[in-house]
C-alpha positions in Angstrom: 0.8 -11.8 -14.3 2.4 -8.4 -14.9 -0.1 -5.5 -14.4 0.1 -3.7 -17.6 0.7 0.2 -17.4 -1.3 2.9 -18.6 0.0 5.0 -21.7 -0.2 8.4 -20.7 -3.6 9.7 -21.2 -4.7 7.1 -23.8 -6.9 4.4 -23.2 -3.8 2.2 -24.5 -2.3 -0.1 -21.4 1.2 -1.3 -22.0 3.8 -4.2 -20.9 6.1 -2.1 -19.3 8.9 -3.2 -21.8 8.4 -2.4 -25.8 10.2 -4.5 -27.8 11.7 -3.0 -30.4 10.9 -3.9 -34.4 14.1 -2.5 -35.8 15.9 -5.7 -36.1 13.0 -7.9 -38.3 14.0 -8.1 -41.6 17.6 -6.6 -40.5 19.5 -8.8 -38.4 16.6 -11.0 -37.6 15.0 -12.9 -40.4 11.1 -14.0 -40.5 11.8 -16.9 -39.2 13.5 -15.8 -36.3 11.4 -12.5 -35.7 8.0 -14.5 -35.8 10.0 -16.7 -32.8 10.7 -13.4 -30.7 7.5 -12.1 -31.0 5.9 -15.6 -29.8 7.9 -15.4 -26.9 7.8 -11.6 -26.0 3.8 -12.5 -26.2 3.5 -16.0 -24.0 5.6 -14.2 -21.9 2.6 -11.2 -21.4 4.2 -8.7 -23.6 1.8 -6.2 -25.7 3.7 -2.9 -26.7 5.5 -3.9 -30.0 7.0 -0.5 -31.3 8.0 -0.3 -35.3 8.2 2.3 -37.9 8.2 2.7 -41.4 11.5 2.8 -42.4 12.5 -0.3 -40.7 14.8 -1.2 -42.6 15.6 0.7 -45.7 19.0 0.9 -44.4 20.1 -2.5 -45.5 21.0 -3.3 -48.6 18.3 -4.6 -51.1 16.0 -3.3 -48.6 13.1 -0.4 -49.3 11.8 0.2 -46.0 8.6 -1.5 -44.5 10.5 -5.0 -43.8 9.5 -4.6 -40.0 6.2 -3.8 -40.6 5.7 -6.7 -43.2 7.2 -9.0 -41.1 4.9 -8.2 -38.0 1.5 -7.8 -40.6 2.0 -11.9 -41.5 3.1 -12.5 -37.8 -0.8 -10.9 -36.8 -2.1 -12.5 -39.7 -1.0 -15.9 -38.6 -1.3 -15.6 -34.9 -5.1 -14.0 -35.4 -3.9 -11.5 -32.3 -4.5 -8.2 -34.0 -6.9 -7.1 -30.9 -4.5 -8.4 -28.2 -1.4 -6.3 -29.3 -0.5 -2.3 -28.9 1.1 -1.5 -32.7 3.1 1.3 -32.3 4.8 2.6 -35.7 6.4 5.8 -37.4 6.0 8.3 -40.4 8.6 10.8 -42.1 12.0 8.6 -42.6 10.7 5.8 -45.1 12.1 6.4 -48.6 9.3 7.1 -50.7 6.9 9.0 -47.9 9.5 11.3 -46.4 8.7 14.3 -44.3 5.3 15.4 -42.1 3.3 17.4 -44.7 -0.6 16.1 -44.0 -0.5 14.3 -47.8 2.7 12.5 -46.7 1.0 11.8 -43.2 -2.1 10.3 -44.1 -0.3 9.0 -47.8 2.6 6.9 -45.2 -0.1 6.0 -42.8 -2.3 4.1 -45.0 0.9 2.6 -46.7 1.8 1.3 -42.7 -1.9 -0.4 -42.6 -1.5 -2.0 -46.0 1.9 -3.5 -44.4 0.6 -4.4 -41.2 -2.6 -6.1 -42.8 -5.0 -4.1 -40.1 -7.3 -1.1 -40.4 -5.6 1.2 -37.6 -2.7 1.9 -35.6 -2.7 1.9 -32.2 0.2 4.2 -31.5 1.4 6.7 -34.4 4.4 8.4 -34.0 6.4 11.7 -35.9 9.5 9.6 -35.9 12.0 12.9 -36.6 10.4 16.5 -36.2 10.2 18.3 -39.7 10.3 22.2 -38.3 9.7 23.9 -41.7 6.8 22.2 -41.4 3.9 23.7 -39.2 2.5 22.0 -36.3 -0.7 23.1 -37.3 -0.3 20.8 -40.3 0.8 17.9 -38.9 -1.5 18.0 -35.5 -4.4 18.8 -38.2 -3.6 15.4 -40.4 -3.2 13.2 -37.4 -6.4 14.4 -35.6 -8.1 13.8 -39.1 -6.3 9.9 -38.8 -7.6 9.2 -35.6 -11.4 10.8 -36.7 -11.0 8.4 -39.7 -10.7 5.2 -37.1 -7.6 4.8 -38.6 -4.9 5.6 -35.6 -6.2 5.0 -32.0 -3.1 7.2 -30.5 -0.7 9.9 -31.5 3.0 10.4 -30.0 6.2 12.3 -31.0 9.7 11.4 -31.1 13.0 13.3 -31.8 11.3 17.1 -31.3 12.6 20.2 -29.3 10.8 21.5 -26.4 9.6 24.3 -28.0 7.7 21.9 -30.9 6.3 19.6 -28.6 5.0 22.5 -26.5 3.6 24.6 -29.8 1.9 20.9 -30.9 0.5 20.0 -27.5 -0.4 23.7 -27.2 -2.5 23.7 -30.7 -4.5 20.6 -30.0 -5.5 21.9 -26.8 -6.6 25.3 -28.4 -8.5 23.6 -31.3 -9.6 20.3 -29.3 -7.7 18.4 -31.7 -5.9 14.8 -30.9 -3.2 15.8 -28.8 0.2 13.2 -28.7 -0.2 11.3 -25.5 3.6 10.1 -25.9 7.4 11.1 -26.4 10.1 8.9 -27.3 13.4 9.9 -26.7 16.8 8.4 -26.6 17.2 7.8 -23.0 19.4 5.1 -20.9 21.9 5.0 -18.2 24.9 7.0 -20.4 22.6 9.2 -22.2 20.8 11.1 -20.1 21.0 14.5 -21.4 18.9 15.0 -23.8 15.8 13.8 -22.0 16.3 15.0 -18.7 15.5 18.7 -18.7 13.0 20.4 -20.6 11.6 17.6 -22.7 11.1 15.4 -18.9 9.4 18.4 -17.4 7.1 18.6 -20.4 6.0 15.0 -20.2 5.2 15.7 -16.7 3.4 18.5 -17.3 1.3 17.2 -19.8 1.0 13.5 -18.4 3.1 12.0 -21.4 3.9 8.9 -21.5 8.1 8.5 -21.9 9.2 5.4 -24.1 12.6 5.6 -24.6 14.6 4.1 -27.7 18.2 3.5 -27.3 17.6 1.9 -23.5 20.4 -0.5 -23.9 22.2 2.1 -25.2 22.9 0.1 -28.4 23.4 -2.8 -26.4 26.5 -1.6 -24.0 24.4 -2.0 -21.1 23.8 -5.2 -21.7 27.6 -5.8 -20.2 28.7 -7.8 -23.4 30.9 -5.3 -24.5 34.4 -5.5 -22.4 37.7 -4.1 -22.5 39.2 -6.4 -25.0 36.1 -8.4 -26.1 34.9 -8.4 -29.7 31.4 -9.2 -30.7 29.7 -9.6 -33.7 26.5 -7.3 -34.4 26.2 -4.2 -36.7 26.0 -2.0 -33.2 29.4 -3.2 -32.2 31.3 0.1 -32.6 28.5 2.0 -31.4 28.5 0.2 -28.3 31.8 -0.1 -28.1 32.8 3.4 -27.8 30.7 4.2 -24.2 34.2 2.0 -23.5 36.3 4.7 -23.5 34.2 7.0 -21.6 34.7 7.7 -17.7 31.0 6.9 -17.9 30.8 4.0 -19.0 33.4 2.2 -16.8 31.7 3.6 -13.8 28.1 2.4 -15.0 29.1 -1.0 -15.8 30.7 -1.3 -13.1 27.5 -0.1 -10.7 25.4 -2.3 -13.4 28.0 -5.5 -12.3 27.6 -4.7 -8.5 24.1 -4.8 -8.4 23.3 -7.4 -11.0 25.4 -9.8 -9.4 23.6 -9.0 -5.6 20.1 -9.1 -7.2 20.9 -12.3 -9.2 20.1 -11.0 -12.3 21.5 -9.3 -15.4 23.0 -6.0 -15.8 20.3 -5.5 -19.1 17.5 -5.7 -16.5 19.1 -3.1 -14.0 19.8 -0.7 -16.9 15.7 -1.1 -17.9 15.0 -1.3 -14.3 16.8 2.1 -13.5 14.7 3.4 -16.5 11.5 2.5 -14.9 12.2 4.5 -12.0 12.6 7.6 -13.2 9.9 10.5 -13.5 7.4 10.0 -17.0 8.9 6.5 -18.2 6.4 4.0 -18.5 7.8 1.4 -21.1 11.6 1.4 -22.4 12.1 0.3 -25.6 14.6 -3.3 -26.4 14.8 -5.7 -28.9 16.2 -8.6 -29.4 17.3 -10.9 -32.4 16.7 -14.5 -31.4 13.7 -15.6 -28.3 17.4 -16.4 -26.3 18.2 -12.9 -26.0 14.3 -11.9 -24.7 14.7 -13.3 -20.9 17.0 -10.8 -19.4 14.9 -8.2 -21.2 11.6 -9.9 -20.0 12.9 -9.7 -17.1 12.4 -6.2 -15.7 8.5 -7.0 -15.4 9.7 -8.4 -11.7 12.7 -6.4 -10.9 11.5 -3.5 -8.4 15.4 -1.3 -7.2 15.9 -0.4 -4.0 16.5 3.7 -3.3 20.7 2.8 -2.6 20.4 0.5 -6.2 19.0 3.6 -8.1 21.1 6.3 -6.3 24.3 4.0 -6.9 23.4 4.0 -10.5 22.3 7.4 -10.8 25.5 8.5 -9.2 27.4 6.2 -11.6 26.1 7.8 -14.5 26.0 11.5 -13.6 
């Protein structure tokens, strides 16, 4: 049994992979999303991470698919108590931005979705600066008095915000975010590493990086001269034609083929390792693609394994 991982300074314990909710009602029907959350689960998973807006992108879509789709999932599995529920406020359509009536407004809209009365893990899913952290710490610590989020977290913030928000809470003895997610993986390292890393530290946050796969180049499906189907293709496709990239899949190839294992699980494995992460963030459309990512529970690096790759992707 994996040992689950403490979030930060919550009373939350976490798988140490979140599987990502971006891809139910996207590229991953009902049908299909109930069957990867069924696995991720038998296989000891806990720490599914969604957000309003999943996925108003799509055509004939309003935002609040993900969220719907995992709601009748609980509903039907009767599991509410054994899951973390991590979702996001400010991008969905009609409940944009991080004034407090938009907050608490979007919030209770997420619990009508998810059929439960509270969150376990909120998240500020993009940083609204005209806004004042006042505000927005204010209307989450009055959430999490109302019993209706267990956790707070930001994600997509500047230093300076997340320092002025974690500052605030401490002055007022408000509920402080006990999480960052950033985007964070093997060929994007640069925004996370620096300020924002040393700022977890300092304040025991937990990291959970979105992004891990990096869109699902680490994988090592995408190959000079391969084509694949999925929406993220050219995404993916581009850390191609980087310096970068070669030399990361090709450190990814070395050791995944002398671990016996996939270069997906190095890539999440390397992520564990580093300072603050506790749970990267993957999903998968069909239970076939959940193994590799599953994986990673039982992969521990050796120093030369994470030096090779962290050379590889400097």
């Amino acid at each position: 049994m994996t040992s689950l991982r403490k979030l930060g300074t919550s009373d939350l314990e976490v798988f140490p992979l979140a599987l990502g909710g971006n891809v139910f009602g996207w590229t991953a029907d009902e049908k299909d999303s109930f069957a990867v959350l069924d696995a991720y689960t038998a296989a000891g998973g806990n720490f599914i991470d969604t957000a309003d807006s999943y996925s108003a992108w799509v055509e004939g879509n309003e935002g609040g698919e993900s969220e719907t789709i995992i709601g009748k999932w609980l509903a039907a599995r009767g599991n509410r108590a054994d899951v973390v529920i991590a979702t996001k406020v400010s991008q969905h359509p009609r409940y944009r931005g991080l004034t407090a009536a938009n907050i608490k407004a979007a919030a209770d809209a997420s619990l009508t979705r998810l059929g439960t009365d509270y969150i376990d893990l909120y998240y500020t899913h993009f940083d609204q600066p005209e806004v004042p952290v006042e505000e927005i710490i204010t209307a989450l610590d009055d959430l999490v008095k109302a019993g209706k989020v267990r956790a707070t977290a930001a994600s997509n913030i500047t230093p300076e915000r997340l320092k002025a928000s974690l500052d605030f809470s401490a002055t007022e003895g408000l509920a402080r975010y006990v999480a960052l997610q950033p985007h964070y993986n093997l060929v994007s390292r640069d925004t996370y590493e620096g300020p924002l890393q040393t700022l977890a530290a300092d304040y025991g946050l937990a990291a959970v990086p979105y992004y891990a796969l990096a869109k699902g180049f680490l994988t090592g499906k995408y190959r000079p001269g391969t084509t694949i189907d999925s929406p993220r293709a050219a995404g993916a496709g581009a850390y191609l034609e980087t310096p970068r990239g070669t030399r990361v899949l090709t450190a990814l190839d070395n050791i995944a083929k002398s671990r016996n294992t996939d270069p997906a699980t190095v890539a999440l494995a390397w992520l564990l390792t580093q300072p603050t992460i506790t749970a990267p963030i993957a999903s998968a459309r069909t239970a076939d693609q959940l193994p590799p990512l599953l994986a990673v529970a039982d992969l521990t690096l050796t120093p030369e394994d994470v030096t090779h790759l962290t050379e590889a992707s400097a």
